[in-house]
N, C-alpha and C positions, 0 to 999 in steps of 0.2 A: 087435240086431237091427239082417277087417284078413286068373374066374381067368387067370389069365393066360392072355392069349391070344399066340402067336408071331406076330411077322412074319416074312411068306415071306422066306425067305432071297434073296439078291440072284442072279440067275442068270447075271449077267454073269459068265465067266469070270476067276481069277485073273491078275494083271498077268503074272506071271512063265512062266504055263503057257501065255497068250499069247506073251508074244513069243518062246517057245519054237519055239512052233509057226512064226512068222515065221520064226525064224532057221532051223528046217530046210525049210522053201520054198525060203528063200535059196539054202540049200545045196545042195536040190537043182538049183534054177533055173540053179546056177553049173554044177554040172556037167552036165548037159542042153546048155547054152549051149554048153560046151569039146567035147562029141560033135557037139554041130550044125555048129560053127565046125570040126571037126576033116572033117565030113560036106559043106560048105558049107550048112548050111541054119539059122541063127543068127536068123531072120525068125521061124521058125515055132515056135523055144525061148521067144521074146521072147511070144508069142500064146498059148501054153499058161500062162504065169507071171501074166498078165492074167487069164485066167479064174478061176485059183486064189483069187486074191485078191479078186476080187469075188465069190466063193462066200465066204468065210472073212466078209465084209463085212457078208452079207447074213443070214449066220446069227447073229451078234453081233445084229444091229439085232430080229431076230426072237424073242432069248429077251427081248434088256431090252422089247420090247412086252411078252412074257407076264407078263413082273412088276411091269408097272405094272398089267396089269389085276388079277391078284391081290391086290395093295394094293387099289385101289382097291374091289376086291369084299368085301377086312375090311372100309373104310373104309364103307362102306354097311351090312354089316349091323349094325357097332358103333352110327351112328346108329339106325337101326331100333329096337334094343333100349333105347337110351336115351329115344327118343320115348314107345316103347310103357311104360317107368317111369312118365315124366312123366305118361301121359294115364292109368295105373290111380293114383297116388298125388294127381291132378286130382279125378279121380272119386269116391274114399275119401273125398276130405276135404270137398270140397263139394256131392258130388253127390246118392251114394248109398251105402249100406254094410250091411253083411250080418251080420245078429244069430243068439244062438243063443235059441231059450225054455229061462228055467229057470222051472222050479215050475210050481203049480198053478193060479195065481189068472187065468189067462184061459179055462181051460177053461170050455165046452164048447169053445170058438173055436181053442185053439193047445193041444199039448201038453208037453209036457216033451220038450225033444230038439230040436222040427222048429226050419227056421230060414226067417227072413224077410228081404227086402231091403225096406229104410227109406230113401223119399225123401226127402233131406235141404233140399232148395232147392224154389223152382218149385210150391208147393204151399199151398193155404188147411184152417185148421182147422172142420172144421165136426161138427156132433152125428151121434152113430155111428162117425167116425175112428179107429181106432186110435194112440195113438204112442207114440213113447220121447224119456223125459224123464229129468235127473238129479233124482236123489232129493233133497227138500228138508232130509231126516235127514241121509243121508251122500250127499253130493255127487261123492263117486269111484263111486256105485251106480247104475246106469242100470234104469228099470221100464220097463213096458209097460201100457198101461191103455187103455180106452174115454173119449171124450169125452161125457160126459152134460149139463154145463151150460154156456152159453156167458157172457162177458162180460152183469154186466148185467141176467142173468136170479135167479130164485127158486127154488132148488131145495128141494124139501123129499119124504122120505125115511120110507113110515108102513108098518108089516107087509109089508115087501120089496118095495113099488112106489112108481116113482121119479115125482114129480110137479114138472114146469117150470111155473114161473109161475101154479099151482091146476089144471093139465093134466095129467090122468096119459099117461105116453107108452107106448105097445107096446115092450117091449123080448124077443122072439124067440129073439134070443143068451144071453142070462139062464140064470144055470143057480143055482137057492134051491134051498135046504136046510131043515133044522131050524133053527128062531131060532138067532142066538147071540149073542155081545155085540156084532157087528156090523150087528147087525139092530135096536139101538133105536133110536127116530124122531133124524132130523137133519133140519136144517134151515140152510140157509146164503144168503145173498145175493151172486153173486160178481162180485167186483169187476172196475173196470176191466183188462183186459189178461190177465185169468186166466181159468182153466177148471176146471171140477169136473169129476172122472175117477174113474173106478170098473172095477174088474175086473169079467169076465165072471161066473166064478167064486165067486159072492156072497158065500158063510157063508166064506169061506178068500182073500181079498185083504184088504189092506193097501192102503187109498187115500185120496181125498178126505173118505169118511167121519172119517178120524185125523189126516190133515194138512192137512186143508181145498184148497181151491182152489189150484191152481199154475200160478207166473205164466209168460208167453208166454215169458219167454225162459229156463225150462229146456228147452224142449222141442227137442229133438235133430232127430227128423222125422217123419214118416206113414210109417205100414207100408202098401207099394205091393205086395206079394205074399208068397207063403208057397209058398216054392220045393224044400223037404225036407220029408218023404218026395217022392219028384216022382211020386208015385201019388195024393198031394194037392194038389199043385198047386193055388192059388186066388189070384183077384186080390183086393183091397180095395177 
């Protein structure tokens, strides 16, 4: 509660189909010239061979424009796509990140399936929070559980109501069963830095009733919403 891209090819024309093209101007220009000189009019040969080639100039200088913007327009969105890695694999690792429920031990609250995003940073633990923590059994196991007791305090645990410090608390979310062996009386004192946690779910979680209190720094983060099914949609 985780190809090759082409560069535009170069548009400038090849060297050779270039001066191809020069040399038949040339050639025309030469013979043009020998009709004008043959016509007397070698001024006006020379005037048409000027314009040629400042068209030919102007079009060379207009494709290499288009190909640097080209380039330049990969070269944009190539960053783009790396930023936007940068700022989800940011996000993932210190931010926030997106769990799936399994099992049954927070119902009535989550079910099997839905999924929730867990604030990982930026956030204080307090009584009623949700969160996900690694498991003090197996440590590759991530659970989900309710915060019931805080550093400090007295928890004690008699016919399925949870009493802090001789206070029995309202607990709403609660979802009892028939006794079971999770339901005989506890009692814990919990220590600096740790938290007593308990599923929603009573007679069918696995928590602090069996492995007592867990300290601050298993915990992952606080469940900040419940985003699947989105017909449930619910903040925390």
């Amino acid at each position: 509660m985780q190809a090759s891209k082409d560069e535009p090819s170069d548009p400038v024309p090849r060297q050779g189909s270039f001066d191809s093209e020069l040399n038949s101007s040339r050639s025309s220009w030469d013979a043009d010239a020998i009709e004008a000189f043959s016509h007397g009019d070698l001024g006006s040969g020379e005037s048409e061979q000027n314009s040629s080639a400042g068209g030919s100039s102007a079009e060379v200088s207009e494709e290499l424009g288009n190909g640097k913007r080209e380039r330049s327009g990969f070269v944009e969105a190539l960053a783009l796509v790396v930023v936007a890695l940068v700022l989800a694999l940011t996000v993932k690792t210190y931010v926030a990140e997106a769990y799936e429920i399994k099992g049954r031990s927070m119902e009535k609250t989550f079910a099997n399936g839905q999924r929730v995003v867990v604030l990982k940073s930026f956030y204080d633990v307090k009584r009623g929070d949700i969160i996900v923590f690694a498991s003090s059994e197996d440590p590759g196991k991530d659970l989900i559980k309710r915060v019931i007791g805080l550093p400090g305090e007295n928890v004690r645990i008699e016919h399925g109501a949870v009493y802090i410090d001789g206070k029995r608390i309202d607990e709403d979310y609660a979802r009892h069963g028939a006794p079971g062996l999770r339901d005989h009386p506890c009692q814990e004192k919990v220590g600096k830095g740790r938290y007593f946690v308990m599923g929603d779910n009573r007679p069918d979680s696995h928590d602090s009733r069996a492995f007592h209190a867990i300290p601050a720094s298993s915990i992952k983060g606080k469940v900040l919403v419940r985003w699947w099914p989105l017909n449930q949609f619910s903040s925390f």
